[in-house]
OpenMM code with the backbone's topology and positions (N, CA, C; nanometers):
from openmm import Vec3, app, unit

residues = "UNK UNK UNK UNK UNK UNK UNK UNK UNK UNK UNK UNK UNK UNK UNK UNK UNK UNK UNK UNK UNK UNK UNK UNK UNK UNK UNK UNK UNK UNK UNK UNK UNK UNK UNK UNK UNK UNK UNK UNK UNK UNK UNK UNK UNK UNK UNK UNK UNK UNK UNK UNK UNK UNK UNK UNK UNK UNK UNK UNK UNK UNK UNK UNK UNK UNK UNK UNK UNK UNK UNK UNK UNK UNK UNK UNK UNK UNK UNK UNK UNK UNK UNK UNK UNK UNK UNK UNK UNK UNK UNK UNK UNK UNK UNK UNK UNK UNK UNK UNK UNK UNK UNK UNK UNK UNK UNK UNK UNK UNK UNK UNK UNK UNK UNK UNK UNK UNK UNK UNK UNK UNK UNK UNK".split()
positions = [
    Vec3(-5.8016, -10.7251, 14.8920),
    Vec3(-5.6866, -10.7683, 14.8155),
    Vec3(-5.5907, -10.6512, 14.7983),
    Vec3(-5.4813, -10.6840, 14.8235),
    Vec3(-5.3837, -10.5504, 14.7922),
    Vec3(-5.3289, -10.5788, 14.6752),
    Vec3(-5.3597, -10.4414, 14.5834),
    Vec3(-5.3387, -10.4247, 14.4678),
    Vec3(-5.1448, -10.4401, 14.4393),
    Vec3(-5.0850, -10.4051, 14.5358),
    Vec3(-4.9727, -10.3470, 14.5295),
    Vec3(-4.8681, -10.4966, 14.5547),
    Vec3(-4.9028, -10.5915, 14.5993),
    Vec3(-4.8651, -10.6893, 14.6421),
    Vec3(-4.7797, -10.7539, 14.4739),
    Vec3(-4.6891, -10.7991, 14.5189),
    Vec3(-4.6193, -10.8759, 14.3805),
    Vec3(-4.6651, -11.0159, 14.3417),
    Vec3(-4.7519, -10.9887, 14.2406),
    Vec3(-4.8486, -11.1039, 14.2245),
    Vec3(-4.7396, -11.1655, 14.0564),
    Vec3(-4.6926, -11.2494, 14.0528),
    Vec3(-4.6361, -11.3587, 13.8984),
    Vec3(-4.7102, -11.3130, 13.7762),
    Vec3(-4.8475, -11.3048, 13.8276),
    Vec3(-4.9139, -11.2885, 13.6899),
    Vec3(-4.9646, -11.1952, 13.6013),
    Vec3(-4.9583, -11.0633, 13.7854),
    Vec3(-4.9988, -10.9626, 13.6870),
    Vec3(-4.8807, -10.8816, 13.6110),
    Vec3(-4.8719, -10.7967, 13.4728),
    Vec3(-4.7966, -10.7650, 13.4497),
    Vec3(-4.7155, -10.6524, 13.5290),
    Vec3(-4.5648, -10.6582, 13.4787),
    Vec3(-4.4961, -10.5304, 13.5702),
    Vec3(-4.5743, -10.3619, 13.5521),
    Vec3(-4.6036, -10.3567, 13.4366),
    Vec3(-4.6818, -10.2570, 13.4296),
    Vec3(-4.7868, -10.1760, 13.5001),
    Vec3(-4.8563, -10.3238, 13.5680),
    Vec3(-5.0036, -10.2632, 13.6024),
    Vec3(-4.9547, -10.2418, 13.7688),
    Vec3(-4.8408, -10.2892, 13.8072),
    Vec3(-4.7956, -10.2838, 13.9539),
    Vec3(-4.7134, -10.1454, 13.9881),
    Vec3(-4.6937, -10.1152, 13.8773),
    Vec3(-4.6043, -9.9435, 13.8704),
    Vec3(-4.7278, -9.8891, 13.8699),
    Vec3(-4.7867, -9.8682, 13.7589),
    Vec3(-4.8704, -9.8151, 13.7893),
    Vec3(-4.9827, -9.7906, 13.9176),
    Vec3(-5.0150, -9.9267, 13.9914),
    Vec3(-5.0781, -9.9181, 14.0927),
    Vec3(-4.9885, -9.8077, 14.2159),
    Vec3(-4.8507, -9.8518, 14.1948),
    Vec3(-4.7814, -9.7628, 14.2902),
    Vec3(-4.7620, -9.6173, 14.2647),
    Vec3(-4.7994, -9.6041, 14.1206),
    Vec3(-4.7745, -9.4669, 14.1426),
    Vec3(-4.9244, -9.4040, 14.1787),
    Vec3(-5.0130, -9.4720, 14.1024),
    Vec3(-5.1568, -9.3956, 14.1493),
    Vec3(-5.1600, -9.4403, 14.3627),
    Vec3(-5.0962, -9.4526, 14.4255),
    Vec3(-5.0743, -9.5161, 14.5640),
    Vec3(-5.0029, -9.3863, 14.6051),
    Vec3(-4.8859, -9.3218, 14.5360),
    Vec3(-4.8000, -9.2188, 14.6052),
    Vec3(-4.8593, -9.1145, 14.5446),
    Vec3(-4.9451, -9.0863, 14.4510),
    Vec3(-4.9767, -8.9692, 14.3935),
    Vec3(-5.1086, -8.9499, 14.5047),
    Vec3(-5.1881, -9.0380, 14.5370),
    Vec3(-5.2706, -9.0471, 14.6559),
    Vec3(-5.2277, -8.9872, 14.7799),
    Vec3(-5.1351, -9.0401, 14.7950),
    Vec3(-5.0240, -8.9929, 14.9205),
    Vec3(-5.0063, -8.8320, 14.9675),
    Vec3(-4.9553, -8.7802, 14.8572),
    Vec3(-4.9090, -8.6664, 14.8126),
    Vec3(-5.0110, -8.5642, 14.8003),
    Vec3(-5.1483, -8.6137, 14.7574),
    Vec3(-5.2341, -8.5379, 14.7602),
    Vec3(-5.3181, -8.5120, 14.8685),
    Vec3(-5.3272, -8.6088, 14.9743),
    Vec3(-5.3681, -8.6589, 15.0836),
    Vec3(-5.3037, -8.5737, 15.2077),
    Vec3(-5.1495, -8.5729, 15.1922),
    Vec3(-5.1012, -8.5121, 15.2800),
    Vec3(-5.0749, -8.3555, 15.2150),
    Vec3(-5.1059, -8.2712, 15.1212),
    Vec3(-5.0891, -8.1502, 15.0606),
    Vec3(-5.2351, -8.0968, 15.1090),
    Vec3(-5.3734, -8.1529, 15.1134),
    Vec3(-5.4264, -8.1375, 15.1345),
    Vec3(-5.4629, -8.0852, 15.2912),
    Vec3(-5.3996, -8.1998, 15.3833),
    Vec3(-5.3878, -8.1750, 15.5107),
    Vec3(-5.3431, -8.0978, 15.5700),
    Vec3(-5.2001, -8.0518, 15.5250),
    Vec3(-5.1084, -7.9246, 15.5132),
    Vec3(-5.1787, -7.8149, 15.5454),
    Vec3(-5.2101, -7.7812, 15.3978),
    Vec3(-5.2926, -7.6955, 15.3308),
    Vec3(-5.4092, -7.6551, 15.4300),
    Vec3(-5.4834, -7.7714, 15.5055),
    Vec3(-5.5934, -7.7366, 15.5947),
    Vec3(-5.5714, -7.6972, 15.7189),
    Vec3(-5.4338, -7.7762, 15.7464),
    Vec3(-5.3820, -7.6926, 15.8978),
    Vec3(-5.3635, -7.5894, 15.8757),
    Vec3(-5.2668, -7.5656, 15.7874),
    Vec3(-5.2201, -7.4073, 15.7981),
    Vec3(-5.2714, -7.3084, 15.8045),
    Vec3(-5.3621, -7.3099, 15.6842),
    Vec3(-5.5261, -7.2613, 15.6799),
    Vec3(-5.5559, -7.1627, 15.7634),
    Vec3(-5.5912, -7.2900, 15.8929),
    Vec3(-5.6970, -7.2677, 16.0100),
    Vec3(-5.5989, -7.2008, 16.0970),
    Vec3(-5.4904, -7.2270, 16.1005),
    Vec3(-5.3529, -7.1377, 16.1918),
    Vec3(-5.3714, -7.0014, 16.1349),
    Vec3(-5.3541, -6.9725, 16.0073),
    Vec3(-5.3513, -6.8457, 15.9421),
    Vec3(-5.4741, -6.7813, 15.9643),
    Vec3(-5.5899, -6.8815, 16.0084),
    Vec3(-5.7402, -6.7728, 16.0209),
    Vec3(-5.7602, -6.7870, 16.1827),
    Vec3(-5.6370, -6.8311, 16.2847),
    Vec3(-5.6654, -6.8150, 16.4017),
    Vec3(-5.5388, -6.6645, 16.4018),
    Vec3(-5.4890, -6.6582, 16.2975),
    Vec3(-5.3828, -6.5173, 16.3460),
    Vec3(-5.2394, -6.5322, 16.3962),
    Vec3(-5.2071, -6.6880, 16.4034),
    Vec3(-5.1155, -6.7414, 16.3834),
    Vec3(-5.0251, -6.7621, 16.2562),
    Vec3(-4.9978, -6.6554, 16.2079),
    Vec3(-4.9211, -6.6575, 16.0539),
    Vec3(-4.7582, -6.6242, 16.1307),
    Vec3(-4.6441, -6.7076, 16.0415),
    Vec3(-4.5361, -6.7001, 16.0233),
    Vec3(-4.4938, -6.7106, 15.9182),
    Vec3(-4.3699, -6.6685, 15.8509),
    Vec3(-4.3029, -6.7266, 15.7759),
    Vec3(-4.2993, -6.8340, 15.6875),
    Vec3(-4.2970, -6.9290, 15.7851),
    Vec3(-4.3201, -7.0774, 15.7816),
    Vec3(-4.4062, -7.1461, 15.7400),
    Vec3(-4.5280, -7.0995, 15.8405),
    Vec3(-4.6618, -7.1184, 15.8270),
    Vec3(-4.7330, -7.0750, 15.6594),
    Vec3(-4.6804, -6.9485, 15.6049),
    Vec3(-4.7197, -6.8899, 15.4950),
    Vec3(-4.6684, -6.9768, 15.3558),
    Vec3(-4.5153, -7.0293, 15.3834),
    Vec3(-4.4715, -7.1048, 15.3078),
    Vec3(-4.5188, -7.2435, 15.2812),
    Vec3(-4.5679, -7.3199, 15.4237),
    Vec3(-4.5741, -7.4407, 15.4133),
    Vec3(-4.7488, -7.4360, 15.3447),
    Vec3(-4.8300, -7.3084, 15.3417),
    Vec3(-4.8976, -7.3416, 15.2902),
    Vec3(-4.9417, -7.2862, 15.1562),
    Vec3(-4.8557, -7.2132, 15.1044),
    Vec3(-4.8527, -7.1961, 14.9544),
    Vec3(-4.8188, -7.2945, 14.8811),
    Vec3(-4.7270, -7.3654, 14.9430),
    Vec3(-4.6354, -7.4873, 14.8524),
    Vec3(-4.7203, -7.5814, 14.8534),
    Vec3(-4.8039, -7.6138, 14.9694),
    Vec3(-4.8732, -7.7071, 14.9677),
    Vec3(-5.0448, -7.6987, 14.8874),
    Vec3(-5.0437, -7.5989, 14.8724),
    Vec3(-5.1991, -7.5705, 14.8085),
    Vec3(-5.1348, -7.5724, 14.6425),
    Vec3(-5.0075, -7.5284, 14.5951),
    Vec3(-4.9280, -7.5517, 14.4770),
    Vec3(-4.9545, -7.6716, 14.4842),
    Vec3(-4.8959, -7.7830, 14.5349),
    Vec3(-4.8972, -7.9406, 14.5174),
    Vec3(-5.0261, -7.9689, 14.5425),
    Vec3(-5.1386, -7.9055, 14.5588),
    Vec3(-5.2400, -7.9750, 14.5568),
    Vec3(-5.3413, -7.9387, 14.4644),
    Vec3(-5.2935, -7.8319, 14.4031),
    Vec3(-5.3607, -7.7825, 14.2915),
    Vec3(-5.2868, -7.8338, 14.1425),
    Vec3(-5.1795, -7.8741, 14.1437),
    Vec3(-5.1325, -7.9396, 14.0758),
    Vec3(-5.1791, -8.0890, 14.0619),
    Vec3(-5.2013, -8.1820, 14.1563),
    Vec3(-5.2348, -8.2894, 14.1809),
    Vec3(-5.3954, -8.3245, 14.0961),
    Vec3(-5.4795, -8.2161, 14.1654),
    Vec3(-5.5853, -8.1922, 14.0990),
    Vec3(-5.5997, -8.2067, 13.9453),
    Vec3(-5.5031, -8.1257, 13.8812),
    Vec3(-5.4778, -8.0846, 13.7388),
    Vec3(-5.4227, -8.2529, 13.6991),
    Vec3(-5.3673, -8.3041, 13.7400),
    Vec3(-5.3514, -8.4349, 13.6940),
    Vec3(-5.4578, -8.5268, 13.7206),
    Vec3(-5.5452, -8.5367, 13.8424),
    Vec3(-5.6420, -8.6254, 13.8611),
    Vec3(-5.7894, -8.5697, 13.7297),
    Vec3(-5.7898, -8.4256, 13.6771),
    Vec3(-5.8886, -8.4152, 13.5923),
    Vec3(-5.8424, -8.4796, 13.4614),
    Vec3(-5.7226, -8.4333, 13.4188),
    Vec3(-5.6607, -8.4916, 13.3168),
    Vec3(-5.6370, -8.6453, 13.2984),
    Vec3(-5.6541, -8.7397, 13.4632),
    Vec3(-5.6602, -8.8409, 13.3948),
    Vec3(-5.8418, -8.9688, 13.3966),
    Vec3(-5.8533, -8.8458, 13.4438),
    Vec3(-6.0354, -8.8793, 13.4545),
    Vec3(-6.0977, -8.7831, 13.3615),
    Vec3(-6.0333, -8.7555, 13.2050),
    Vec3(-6.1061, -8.6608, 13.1702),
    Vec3(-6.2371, -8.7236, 13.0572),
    Vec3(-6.2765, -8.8389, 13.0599),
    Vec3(-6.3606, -8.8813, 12.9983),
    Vec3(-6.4811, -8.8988, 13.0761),
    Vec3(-6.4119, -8.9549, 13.2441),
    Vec3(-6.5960, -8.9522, 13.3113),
    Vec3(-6.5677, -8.8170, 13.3092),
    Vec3(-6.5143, -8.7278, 13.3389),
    Vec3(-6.5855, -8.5713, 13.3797),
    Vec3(-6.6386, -8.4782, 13.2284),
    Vec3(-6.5942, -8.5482, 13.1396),
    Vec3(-6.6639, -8.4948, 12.9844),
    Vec3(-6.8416, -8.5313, 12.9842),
    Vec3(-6.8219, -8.6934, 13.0652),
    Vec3(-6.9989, -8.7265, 13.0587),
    Vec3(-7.0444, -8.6638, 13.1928),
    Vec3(-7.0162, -8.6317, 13.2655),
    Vec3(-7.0473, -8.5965, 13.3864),
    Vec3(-7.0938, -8.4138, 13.3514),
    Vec3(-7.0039, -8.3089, 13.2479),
    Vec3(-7.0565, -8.2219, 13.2527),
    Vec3(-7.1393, -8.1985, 13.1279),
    Vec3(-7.2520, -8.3134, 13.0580),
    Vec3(-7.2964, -8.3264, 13.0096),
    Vec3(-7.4326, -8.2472, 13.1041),
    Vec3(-7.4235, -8.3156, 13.1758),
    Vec3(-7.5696, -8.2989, 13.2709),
    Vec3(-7.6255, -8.1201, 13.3419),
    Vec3(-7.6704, -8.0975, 13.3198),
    Vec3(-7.7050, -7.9683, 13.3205),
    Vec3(-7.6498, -7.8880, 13.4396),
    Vec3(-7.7395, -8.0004, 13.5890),
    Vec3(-7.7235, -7.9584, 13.7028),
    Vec3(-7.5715, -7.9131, 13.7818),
    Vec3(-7.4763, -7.9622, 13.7260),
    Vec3(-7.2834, -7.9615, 13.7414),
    Vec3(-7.2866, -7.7821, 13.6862),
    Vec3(-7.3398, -7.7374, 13.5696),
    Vec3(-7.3228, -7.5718, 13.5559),
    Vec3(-7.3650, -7.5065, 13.6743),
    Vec3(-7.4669, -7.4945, 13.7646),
    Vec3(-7.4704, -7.4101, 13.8577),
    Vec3(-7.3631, -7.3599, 13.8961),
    Vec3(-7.3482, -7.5173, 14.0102),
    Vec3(-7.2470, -7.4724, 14.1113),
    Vec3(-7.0794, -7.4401, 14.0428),
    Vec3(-7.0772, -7.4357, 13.9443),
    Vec3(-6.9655, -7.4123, 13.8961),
    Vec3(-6.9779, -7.2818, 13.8602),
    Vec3(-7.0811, -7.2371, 13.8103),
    Vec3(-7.0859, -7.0931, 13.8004),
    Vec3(-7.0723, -7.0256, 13.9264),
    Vec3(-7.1447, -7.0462, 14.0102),
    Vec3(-7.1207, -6.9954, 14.1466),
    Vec3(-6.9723, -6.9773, 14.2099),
    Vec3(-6.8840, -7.0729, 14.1693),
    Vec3(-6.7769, -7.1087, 14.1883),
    Vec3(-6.6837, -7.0291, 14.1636),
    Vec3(-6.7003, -7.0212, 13.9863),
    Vec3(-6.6263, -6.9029, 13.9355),
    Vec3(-6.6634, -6.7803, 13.9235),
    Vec3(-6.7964, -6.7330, 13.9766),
    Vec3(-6.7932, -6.6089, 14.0601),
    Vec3(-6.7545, -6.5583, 14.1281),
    Vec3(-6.7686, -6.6787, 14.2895),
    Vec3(-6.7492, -6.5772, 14.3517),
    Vec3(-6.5654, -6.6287, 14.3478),
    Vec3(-6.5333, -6.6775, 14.2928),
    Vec3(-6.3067, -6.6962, 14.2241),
    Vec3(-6.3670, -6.5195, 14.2251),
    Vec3(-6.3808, -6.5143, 14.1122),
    Vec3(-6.3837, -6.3870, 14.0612),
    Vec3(-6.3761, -6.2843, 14.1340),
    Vec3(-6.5017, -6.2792, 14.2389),
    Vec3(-6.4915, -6.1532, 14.3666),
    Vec3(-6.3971, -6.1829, 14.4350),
    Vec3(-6.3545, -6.3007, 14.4890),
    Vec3(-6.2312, -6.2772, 14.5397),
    Vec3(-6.1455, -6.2229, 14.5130),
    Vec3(-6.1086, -6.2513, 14.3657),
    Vec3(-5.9453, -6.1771, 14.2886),
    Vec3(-6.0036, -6.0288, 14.2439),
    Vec3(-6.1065, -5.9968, 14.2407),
    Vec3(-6.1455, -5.8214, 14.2240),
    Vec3(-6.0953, -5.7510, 14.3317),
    Vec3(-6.1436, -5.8455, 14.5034),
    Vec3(-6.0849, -5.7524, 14.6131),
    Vec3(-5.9507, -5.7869, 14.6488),
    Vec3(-5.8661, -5.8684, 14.5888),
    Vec3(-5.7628, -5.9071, 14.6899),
    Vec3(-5.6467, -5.8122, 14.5978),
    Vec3(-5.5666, -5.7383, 14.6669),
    Vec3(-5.4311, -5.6441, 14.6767),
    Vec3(-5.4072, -5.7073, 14.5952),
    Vec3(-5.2936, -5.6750, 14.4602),
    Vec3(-5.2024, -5.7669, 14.4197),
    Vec3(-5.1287, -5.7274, 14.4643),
    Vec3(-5.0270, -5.6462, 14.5193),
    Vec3(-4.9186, -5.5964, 14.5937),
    Vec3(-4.8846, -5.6673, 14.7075),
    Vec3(-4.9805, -5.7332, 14.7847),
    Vec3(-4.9496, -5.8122, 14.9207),
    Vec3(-5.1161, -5.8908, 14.9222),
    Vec3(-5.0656, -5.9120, 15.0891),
    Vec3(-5.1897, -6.0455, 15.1105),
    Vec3(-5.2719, -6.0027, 15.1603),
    Vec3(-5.3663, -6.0480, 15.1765),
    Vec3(-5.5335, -5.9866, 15.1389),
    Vec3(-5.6129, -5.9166, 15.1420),
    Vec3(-5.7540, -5.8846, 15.1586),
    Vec3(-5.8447, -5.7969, 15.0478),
    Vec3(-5.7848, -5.6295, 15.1330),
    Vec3(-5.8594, -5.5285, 14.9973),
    Vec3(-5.8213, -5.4034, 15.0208),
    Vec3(-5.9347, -5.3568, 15.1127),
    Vec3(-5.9109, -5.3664, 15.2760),
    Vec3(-5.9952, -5.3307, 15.3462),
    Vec3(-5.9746, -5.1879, 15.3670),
    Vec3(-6.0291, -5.0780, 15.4056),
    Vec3(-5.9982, -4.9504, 15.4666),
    Vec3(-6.0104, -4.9662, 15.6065),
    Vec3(-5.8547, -4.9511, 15.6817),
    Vec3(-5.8910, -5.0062, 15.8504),
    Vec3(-5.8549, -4.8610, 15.8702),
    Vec3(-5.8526, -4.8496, 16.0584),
    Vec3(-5.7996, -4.7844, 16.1455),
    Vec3(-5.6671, -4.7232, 16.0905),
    Vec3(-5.6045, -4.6165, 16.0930),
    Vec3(-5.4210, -4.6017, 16.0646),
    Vec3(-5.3980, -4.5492, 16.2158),
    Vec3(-5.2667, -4.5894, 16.2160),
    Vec3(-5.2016, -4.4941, 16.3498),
    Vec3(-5.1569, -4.3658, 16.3244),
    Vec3(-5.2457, -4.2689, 16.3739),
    Vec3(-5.1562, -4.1348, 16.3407),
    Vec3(-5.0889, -4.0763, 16.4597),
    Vec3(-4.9650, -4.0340, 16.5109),
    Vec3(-4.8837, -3.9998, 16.6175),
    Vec3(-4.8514, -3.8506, 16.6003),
    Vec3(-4.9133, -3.7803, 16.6536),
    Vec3(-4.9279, -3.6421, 16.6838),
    Vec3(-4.7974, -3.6209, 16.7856),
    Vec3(-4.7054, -3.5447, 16.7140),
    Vec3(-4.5683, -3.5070, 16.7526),
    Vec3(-4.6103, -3.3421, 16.8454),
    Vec3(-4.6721, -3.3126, 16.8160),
    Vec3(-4.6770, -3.1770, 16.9124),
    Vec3(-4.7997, -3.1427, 16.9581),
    Vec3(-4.7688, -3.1331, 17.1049),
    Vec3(-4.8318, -3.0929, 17.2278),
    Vec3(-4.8865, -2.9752, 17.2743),
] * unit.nanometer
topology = app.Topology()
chain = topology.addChain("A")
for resn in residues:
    res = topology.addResidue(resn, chain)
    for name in ("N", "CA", "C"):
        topology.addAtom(name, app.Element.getBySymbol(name[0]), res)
């Protein structure tokens, strides 16, 4: 049955609403996808401009999206982190968040490795 269909009886309300939970789907669906191409471009060494933008903005809109889907599911996820087993992996989670943002530059993009430098010896 399509929810979205203009049915007489149901109210106008519940049909906005169906459409917006339909484009907020959308939006998250394709931010996500974005987000995963670019990704995998940026970890094949393929970074541009472009590439860097389309996927900040898009991990923004999808981390945003998120923040609305907890907020409007925040009663099952209140009984849901009732249950013991949900702390692990969340601890794990926000660990290793944590090691990440310990090694990563804030000055530029990512971690503070010690590489190779070029040194050019001017005299012969």
């Amino acid at each position: 049955m399509n929810t979205l269909a203009s049915d007489s009886s149901a109210p106008g309300g519940a049909v906005r609403k169906d459409r917006a939970r339909v484009g907020t789907m959308a939006v998250a669906v394709a931010s996500f996808a974005l987000c995963g191409v670019t990704g995998v471009v940026m970890f094949l060494h393929r970074r541009g401009p472009l590439v860097d933008e389309l996927h900040t903005w898009s991990g923004i809109a999808l981390l945003v999206g998120m923040v609305l889907h907890l907020i409007r599911h925040r009663r099952s996820l209140a009984q849901y982190l009732r249950h013991w087993v949900v702390w692990a992996p969340l601890a794990v989670a926000l660990f290793l968040s944590g090691v990440v943002l310990a090694v990563t530059n804030t000055r530029g993009h990512g971690p503070q490795v010690a590489g190779p430098t070029a040194q050019h010896n001017d005299e012969h």
